[in-house]
C-alpha positions in Angstrom: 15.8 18.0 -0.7 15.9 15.7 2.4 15.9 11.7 1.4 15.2 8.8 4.4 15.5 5.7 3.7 15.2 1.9 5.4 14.9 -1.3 4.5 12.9 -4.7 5.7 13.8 -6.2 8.1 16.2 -8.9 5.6 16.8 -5.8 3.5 15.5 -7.5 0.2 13.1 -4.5 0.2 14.6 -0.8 0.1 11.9 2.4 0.6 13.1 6.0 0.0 11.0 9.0 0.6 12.5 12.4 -0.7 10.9 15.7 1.2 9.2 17.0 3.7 6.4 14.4 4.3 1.8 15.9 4.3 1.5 14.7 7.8 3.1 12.3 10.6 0.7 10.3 13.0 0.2 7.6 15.5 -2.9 5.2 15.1 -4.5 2.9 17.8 -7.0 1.7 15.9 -7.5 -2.0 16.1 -6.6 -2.5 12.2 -2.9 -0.7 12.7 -2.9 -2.7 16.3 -2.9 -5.9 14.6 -0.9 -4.7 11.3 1.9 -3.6 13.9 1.6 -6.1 16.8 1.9 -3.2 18.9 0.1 -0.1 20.6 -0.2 1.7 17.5 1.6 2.5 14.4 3.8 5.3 13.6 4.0 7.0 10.2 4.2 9.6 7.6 2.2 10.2 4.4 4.3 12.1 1.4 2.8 12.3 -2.1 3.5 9.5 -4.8 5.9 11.0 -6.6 8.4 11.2 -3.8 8.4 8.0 -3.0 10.2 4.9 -3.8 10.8 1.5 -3.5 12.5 -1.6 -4.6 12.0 -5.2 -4.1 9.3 -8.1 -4.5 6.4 -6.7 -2.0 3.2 -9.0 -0.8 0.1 -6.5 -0.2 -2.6 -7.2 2.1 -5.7 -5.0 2.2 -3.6 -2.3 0.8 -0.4 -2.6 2.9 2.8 -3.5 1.7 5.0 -6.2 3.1 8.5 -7.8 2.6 7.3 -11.7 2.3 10.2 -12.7 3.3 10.6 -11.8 6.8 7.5 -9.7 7.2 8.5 -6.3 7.7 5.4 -4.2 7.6 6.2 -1.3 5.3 4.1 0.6 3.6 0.5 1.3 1.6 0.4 3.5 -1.7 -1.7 4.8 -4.5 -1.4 7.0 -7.1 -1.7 10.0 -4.9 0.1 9.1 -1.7 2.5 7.1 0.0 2.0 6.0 3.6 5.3 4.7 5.1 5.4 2.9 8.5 8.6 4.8 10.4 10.2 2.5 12.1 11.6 0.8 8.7 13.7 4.0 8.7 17.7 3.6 8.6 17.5 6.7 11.0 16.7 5.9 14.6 15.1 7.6 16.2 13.9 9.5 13.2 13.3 13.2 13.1 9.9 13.2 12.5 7.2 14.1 15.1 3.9 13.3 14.9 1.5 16.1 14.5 -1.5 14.3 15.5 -3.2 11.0 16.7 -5.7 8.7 15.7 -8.2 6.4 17.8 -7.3 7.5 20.6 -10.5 6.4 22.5 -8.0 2.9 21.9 -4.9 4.2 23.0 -3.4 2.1 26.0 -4.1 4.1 29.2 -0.5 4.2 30.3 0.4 5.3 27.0 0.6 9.6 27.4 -0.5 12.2 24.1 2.2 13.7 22.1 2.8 16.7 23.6 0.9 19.5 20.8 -0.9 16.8 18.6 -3.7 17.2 17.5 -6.1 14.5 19.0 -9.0 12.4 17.4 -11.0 10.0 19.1 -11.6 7.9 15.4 -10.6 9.3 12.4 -9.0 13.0 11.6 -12.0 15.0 10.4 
């Protein structure tokens, strides 16, 4: 079975993710805009039990932070976890997205992944 892995940005906080992840998106809603500080915000949801992490986290909202430096990296619940992709070690990662989300907000110079799926909000 597969394992990535990254850390924060001061690498106080390690995240491990063993498996082939549910899905992989891109959001450009305003929320993961303003989480991300950028156009949108790349990641991958696998379920709970094959993901880990160590090291003090802040939360916000639901998402997971290193409050040290701030790295953005990742929300989870009992059922899944939600990691933002470009903590990965691995650059540029294997995973492609497989859809996109808000895209009614997505920057006009910005193009569709080529064969994802597209949703103007949220997936329904």
């Amino acid at each position: 079975m597969a394992v990535l892995s990254g850390k924060c940005l001061c690498g106080q906080v390690h995240v491990s993710v063993r498996g082939e992840p549910l899905r992989v998106g891109i959001c450009h809603c305003m929320d993961c805009r303003k989480e991300s500080g950028s156009a949108f915000t790349f990641y991958g949801v696998w379920p709970a039990g094959q993901f880990e992490h160590a090291g003090e986290t802040g939360e916000f909202q639901g998402r997971r932070f290193c409050p040290r430096c701030g790295s953005r990296l990742f929300s989870a619940d009992d059922k899944e976890a939600e990691i933002k992709l470009g903590m990965l070690s691995q650059a540029p990662t294997p995973l492609v997205p497989s859809y996109e989300l808000w895209i009614k907000r997505r920057e006009p110079w910005l193009r569709p992944v080529e064969g994802a799926a597209q949703f103007e909000e949220d997936r329904r």
